[in-house]
N, CA, C and O atoms as CSV, one atom per row, in Angstrom:
chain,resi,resn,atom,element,x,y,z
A,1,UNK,N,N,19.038,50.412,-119.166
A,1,UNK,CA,C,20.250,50.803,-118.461
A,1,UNK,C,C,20.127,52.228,-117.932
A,1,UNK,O,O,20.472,52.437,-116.769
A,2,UNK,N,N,19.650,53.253,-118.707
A,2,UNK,CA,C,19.394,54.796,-118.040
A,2,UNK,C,C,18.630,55.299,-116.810
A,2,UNK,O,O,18.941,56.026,-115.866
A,3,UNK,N,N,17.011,54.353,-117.327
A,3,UNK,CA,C,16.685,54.312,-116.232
A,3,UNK,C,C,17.081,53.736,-114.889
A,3,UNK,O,O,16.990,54.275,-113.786
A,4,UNK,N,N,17.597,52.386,-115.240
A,4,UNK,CA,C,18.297,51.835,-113.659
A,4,UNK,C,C,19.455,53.361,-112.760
A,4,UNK,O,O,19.302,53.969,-111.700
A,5,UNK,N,N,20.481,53.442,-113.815
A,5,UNK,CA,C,21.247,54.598,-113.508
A,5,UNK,C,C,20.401,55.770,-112.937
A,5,UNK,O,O,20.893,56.527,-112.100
A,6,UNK,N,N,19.245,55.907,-113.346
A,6,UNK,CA,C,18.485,57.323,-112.967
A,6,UNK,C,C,17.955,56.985,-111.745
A,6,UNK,O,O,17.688,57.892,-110.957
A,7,UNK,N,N,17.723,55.652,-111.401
A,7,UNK,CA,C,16.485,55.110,-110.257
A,7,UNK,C,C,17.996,55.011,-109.262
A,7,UNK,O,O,18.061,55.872,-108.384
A,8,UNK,N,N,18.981,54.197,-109.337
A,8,UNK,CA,C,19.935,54.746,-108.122
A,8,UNK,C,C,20.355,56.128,-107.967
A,8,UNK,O,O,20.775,56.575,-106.900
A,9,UNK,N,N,20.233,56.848,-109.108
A,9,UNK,CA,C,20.700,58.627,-108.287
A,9,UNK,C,C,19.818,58.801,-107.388
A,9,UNK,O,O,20.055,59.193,-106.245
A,10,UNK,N,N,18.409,58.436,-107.978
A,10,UNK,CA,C,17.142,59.125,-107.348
A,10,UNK,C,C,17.329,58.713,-105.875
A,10,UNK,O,O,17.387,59.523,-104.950
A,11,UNK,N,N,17.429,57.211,-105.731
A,11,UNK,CA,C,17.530,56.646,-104.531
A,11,UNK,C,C,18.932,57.229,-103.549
A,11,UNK,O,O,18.856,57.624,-102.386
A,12,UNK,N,N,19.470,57.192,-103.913
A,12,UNK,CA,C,21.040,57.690,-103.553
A,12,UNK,C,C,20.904,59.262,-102.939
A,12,UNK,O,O,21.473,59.594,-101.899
A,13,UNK,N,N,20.091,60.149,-103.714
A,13,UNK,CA,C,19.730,61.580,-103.491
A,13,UNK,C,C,18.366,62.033,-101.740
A,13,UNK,O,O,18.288,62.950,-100.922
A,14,UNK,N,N,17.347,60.292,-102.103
A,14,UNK,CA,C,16.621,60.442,-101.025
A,14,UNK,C,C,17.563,59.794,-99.729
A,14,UNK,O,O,17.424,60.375,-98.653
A,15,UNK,N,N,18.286,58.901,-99.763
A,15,UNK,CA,C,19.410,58.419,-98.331
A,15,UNK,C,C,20.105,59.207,-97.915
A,15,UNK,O,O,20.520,59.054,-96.766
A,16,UNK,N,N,20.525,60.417,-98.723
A,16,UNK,CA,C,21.385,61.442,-98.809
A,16,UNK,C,C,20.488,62.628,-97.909
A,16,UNK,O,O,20.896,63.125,-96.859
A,17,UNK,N,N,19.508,62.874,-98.407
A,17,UNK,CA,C,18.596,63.466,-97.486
A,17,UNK,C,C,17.879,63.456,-96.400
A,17,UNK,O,O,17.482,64.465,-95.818
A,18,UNK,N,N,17.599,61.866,-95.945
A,18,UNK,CA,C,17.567,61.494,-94.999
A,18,UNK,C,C,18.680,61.649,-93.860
A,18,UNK,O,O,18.522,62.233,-92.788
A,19,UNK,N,N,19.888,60.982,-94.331
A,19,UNK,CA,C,20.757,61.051,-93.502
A,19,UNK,C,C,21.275,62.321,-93.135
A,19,UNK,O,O,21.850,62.401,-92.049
A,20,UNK,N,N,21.164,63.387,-93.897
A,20,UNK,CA,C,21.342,64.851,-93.412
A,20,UNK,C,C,20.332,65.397,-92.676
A,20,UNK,O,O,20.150,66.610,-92.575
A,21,UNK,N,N,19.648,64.529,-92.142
A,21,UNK,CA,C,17.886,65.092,-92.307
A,21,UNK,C,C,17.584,66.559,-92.511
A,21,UNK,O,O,17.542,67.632,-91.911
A,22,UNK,N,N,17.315,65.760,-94.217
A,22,UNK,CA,C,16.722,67.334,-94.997
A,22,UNK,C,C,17.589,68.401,-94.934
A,22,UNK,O,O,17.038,69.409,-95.377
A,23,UNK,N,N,18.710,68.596,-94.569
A,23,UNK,CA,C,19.514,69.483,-95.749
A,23,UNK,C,C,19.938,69.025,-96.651
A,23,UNK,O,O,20.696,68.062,-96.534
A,24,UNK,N,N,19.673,69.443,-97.652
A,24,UNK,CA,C,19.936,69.349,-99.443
A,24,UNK,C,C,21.731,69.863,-99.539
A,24,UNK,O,O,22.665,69.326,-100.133
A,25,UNK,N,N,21.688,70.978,-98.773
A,25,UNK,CA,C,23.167,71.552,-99.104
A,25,UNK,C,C,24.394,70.564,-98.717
A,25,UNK,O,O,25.517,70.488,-99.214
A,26,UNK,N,N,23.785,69.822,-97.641
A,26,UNK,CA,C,25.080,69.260,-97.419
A,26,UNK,C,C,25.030,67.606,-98.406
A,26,UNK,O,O,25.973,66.988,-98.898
A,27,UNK,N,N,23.772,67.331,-98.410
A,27,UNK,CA,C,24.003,66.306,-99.270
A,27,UNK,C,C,24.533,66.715,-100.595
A,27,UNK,O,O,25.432,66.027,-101.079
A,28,UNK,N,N,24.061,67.813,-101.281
A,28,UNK,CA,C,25.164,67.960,-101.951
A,28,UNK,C,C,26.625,68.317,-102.392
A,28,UNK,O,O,27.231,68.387,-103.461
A,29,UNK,N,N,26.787,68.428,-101.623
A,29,UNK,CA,C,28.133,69.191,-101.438
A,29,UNK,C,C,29.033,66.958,-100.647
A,29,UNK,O,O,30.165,66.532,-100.417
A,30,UNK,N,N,27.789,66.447,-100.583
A,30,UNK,CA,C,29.119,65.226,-100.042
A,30,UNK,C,C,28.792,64.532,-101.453
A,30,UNK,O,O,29.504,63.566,-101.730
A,31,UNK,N,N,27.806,64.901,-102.378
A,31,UNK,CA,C,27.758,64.388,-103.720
A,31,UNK,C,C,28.835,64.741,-104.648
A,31,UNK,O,O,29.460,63.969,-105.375
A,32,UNK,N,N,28.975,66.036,-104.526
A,32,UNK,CA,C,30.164,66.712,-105.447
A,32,UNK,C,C,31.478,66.192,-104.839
A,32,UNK,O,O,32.406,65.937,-105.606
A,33,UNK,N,N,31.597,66.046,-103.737
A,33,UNK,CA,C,33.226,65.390,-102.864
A,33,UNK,C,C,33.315,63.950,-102.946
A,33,UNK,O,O,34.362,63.435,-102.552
A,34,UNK,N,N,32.069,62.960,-103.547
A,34,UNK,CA,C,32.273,61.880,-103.875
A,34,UNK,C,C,32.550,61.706,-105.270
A,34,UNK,O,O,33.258,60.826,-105.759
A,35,UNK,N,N,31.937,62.614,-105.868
A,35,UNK,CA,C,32.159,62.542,-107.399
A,35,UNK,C,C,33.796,63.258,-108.130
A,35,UNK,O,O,34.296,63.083,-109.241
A,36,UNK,N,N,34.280,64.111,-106.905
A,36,UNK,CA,C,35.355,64.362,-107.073
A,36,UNK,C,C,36.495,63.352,-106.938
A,36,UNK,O,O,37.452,63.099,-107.669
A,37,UNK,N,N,36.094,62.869,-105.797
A,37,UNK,CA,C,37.248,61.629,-105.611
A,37,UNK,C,C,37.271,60.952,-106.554
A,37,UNK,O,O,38.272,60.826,-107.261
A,38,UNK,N,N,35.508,60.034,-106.877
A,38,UNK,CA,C,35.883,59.012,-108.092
A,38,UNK,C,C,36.596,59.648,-109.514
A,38,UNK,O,O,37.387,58.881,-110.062
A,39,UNK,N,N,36.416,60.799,-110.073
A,39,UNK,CA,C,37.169,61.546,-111.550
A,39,UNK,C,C,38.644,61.184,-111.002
A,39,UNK,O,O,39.415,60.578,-111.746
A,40,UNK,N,N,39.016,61.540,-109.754
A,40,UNK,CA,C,40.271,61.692,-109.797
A,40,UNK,C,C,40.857,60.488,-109.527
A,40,UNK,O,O,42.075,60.379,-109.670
A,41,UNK,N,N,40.067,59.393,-109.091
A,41,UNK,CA,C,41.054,57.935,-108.989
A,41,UNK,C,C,40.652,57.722,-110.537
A,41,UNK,O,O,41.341,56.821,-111.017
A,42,UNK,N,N,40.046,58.095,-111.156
A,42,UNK,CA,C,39.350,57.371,-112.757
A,42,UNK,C,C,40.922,57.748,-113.343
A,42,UNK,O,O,41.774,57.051,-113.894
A,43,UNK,N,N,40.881,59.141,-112.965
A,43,UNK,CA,C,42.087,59.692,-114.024
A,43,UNK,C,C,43.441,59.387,-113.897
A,43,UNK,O,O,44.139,59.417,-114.910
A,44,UNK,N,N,44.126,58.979,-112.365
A,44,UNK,CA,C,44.753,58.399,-112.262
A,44,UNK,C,C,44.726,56.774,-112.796
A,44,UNK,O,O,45.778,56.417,-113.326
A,45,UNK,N,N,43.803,55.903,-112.728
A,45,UNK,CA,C,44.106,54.513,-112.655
A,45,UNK,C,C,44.149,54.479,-114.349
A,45,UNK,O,O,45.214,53.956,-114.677
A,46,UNK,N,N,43.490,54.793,-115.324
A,46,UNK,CA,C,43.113,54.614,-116.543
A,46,UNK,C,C,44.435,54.312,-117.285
A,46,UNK,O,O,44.579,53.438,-118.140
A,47,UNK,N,N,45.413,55.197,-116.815
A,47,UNK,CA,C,46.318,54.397,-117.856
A,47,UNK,C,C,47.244,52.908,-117.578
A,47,UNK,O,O,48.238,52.429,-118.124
A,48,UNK,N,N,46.141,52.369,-116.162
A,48,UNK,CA,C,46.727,50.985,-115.644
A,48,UNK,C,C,45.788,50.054,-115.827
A,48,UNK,O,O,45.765,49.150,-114.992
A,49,UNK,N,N,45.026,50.030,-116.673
A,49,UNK,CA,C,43.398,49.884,-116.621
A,49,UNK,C,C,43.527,48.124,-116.736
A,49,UNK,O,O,42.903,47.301,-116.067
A,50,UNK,N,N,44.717,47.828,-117.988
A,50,UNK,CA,C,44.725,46.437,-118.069
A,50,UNK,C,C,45.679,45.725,-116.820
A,50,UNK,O,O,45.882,44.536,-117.064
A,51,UNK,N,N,46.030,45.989,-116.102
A,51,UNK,CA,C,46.529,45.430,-115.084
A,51,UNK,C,C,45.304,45.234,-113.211
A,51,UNK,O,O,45.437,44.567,-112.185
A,52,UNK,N,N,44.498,46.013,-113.601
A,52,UNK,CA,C,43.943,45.510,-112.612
A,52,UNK,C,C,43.039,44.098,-112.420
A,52,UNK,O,O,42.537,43.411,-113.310
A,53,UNK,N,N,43.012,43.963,-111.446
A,53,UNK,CA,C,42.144,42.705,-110.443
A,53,UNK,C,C,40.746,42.403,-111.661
A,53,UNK,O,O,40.253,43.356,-112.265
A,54,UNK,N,N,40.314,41.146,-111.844
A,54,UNK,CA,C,39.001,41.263,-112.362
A,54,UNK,C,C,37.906,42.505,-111.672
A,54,UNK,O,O,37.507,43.578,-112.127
A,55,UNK,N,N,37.674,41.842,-110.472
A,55,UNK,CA,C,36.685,42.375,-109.203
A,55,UNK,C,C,36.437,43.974,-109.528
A,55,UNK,O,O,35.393,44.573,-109.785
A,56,UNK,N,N,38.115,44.537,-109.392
A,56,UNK,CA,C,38.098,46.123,-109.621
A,56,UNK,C,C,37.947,45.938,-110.972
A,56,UNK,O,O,38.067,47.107,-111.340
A,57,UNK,N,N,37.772,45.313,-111.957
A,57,UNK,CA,C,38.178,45.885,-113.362
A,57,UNK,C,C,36.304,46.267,-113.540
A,57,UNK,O,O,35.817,47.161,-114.232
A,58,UNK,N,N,35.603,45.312,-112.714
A,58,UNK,CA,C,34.165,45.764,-113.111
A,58,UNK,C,C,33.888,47.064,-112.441
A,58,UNK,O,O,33.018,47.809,-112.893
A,59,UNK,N,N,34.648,47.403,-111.285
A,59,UNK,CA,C,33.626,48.689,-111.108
A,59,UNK,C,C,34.081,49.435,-111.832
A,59,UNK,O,O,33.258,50.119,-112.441
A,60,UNK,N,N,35.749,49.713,-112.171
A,60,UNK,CA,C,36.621,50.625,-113.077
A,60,UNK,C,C,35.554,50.617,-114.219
A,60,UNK,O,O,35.062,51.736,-114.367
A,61,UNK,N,N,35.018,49.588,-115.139
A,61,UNK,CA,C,33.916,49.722,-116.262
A,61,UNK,C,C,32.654,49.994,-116.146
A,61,UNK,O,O,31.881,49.998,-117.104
A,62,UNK,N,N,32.280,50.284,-114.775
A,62,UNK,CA,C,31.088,50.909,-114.584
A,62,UNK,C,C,31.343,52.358,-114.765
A,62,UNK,O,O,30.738,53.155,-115.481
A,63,UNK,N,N,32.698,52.608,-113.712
A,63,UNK,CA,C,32.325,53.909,-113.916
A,63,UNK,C,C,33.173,54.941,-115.193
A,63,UNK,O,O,32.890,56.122,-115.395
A,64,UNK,N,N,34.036,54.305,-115.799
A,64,UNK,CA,C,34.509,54.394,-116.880
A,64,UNK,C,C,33.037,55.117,-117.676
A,64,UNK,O,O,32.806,56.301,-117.924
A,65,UNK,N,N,32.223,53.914,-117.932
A,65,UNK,CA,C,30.641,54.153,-118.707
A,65,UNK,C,C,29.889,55.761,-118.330
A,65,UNK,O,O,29.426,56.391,-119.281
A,66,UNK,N,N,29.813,56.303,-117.050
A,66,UNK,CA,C,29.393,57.241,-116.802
A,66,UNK,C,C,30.439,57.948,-117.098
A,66,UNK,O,O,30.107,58.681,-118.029
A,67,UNK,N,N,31.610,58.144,-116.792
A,67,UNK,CA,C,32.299,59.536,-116.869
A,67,UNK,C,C,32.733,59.666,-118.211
A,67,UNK,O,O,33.333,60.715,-118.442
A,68,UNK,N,N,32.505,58.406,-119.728
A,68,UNK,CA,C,32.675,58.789,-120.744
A,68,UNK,C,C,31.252,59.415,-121.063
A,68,UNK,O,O,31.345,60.328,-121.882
A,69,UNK,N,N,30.108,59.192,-120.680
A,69,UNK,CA,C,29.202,59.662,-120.924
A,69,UNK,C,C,29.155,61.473,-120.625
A,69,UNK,O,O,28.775,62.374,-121.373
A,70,UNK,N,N,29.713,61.522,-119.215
A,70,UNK,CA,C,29.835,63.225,-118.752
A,70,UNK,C,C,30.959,63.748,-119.973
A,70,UNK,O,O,30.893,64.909,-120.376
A,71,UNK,N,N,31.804,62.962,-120.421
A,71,UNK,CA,C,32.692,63.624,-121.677
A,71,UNK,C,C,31.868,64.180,-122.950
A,71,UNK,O,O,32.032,65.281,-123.477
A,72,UNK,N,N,30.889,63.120,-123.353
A,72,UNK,CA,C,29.808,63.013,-124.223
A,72,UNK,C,C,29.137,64.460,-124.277
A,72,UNK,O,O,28.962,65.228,-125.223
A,73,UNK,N,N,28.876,64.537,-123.146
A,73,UNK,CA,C,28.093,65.898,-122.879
A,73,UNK,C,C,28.914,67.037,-123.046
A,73,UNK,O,O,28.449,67.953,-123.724
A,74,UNK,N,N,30.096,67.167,-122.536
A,74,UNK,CA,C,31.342,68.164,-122.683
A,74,UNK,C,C,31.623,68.044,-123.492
A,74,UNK,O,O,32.546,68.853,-123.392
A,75,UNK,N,N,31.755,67.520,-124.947
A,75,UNK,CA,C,32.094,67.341,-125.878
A,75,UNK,C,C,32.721,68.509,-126.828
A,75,UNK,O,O,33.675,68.409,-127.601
A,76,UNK,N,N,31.686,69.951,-126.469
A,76,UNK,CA,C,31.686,71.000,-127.461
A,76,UNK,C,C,33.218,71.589,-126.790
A,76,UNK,O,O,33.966,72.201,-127.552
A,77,UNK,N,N,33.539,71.418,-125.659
A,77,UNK,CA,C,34.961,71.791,-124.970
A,77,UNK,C,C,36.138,71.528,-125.751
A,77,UNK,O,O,36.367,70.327,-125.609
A,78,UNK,N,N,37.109,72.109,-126.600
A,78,UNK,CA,C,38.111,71.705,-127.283
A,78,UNK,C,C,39.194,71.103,-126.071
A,78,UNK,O,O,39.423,71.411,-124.901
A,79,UNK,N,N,39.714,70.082,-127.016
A,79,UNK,CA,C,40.868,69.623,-126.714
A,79,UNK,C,C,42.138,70.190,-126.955
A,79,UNK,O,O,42.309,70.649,-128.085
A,80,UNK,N,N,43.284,70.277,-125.955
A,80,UNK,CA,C,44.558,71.448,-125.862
A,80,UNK,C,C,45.471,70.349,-126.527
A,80,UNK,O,O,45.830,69.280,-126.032
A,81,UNK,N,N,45.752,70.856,-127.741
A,81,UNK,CA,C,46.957,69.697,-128.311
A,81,UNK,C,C,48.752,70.316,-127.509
A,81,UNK,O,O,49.378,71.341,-127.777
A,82,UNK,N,N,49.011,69.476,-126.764
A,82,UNK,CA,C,50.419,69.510,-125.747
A,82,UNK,C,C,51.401,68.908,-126.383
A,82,UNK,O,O,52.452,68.899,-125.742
A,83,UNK,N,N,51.445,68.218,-127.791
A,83,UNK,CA,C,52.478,67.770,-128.220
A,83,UNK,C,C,52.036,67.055,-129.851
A,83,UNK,O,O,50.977,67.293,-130.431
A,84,UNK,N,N,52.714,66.500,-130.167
A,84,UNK,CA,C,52.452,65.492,-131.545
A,84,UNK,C,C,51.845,64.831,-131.205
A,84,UNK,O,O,51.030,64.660,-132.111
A,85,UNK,N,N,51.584,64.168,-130.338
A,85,UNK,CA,C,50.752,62.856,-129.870
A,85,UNK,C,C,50.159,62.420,-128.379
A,85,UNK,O,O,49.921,61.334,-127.850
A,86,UNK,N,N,50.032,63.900,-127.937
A,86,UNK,CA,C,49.901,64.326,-126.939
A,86,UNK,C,C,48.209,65.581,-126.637
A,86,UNK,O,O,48.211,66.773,-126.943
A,87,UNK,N,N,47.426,65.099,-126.225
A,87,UNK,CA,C,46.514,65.799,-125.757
A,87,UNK,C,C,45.621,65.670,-124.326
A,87,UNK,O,O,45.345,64.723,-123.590
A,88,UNK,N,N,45.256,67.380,-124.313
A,88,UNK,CA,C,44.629,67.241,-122.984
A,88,UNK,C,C,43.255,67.149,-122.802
A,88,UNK,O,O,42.655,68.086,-123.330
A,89,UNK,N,N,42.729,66.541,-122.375
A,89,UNK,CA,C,40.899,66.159,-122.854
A,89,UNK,C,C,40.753,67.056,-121.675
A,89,UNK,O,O,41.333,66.819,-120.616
A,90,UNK,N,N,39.582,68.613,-121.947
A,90,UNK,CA,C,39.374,69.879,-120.850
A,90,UNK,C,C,37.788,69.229,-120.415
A,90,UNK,O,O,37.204,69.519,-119.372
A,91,UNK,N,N,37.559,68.817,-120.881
A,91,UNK,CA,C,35.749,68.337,-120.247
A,91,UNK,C,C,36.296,67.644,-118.829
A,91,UNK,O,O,35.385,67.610,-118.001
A,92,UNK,N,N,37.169,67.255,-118.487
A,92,UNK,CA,C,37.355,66.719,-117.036
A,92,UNK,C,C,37.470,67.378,-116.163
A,92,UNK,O,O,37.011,67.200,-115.035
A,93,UNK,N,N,38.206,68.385,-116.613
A,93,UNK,CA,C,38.945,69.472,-115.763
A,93,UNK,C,C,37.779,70.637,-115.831
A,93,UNK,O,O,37.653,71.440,-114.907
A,94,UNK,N,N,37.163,70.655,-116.686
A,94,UNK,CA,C,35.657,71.773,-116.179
A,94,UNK,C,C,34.680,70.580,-115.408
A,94,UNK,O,O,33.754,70.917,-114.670
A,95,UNK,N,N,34.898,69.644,-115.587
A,95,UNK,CA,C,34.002,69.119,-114.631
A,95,UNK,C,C,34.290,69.015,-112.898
A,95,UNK,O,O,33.513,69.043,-111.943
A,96,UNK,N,N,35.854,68.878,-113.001
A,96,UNK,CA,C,36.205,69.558,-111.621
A,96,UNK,C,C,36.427,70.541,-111.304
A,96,UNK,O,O,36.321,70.784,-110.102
A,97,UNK,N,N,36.800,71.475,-112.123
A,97,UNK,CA,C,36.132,72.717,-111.708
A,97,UNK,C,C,34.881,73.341,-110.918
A,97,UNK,O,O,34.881,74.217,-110.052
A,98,UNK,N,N,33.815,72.623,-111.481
A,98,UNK,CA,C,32.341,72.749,-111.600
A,98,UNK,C,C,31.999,72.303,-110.536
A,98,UNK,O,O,31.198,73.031,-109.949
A,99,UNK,N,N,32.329,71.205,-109.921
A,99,UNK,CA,C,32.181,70.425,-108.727
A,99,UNK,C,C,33.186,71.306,-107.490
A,99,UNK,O,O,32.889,71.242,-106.297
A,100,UNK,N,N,34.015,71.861,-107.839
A,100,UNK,CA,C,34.941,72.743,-106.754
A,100,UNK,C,C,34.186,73.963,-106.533
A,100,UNK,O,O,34.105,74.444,-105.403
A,101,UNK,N,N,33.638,74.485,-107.525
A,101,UNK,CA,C,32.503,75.820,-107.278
A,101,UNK,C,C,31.431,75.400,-106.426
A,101,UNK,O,O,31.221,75.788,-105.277
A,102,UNK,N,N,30.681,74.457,-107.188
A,102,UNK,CA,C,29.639,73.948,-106.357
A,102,UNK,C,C,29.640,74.023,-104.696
A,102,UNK,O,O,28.860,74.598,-103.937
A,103,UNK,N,N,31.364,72.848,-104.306
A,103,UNK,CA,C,32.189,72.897,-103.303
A,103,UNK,C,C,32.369,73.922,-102.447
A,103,UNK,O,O,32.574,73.802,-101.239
A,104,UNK,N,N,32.256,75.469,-103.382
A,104,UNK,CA,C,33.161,76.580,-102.330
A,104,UNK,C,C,31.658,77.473,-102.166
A,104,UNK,O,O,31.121,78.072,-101.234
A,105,UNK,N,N,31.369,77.248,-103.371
A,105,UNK,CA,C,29.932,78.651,-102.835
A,105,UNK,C,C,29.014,78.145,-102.039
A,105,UNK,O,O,28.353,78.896,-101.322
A,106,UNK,N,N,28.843,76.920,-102.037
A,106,UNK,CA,C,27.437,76.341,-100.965
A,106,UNK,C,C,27.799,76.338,-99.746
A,106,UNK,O,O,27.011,75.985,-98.868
């Protein structure tokens, strides 16, 4: 499974370069604005997760799989307790952060 995941970035990174032909900056910068969009429909739809369509429910669990994995990695990031039963998971929000820097300095 990692490697497949690693062999479409790879592939995904050379179409990306092609189609810019050979600027890197802008392919990345439409990498970080795609990866922004998907966090932010993730974070919106998740708490509707059992109501969607089969069709969407598979890609929603694809990418569910990666962005718990980018949590995985953020992990050492504390969580902001907002209430009794209420918390804010910050590994998302430095990850858009991170992707908005990326965004403004390149």
């Amino acid at each position: 499974m990692k490697k497949s995941i690693v062999l479409l970035i790879g592939i995904a990174l050379i179409l990306l370069g092609t189609l810019t032909r050979g600027n890197w900056i802008i392919g990345l910068k439409l990498l970080c604005a795609m990866f922004l969009i998907i966090l932010i429909l993730y974070w919106k739809i998740v708490p509707y997760r059992q109501q969607l369509f089969p069709k969407y429910q598979k890609a929603f669990d694809i990418t569910e799989r990666i962005l718990i994995r980018l949590q995985n990695v953020l992990s050492f990031i504390p969580k902001i307790q907002l209430g009794q039963h209420l918390q804010l998971d910050m590994s998302l929000i430095v990850g858009i952060i991170f992707m908005l820097m990326i965004l403004v300095i390149l």
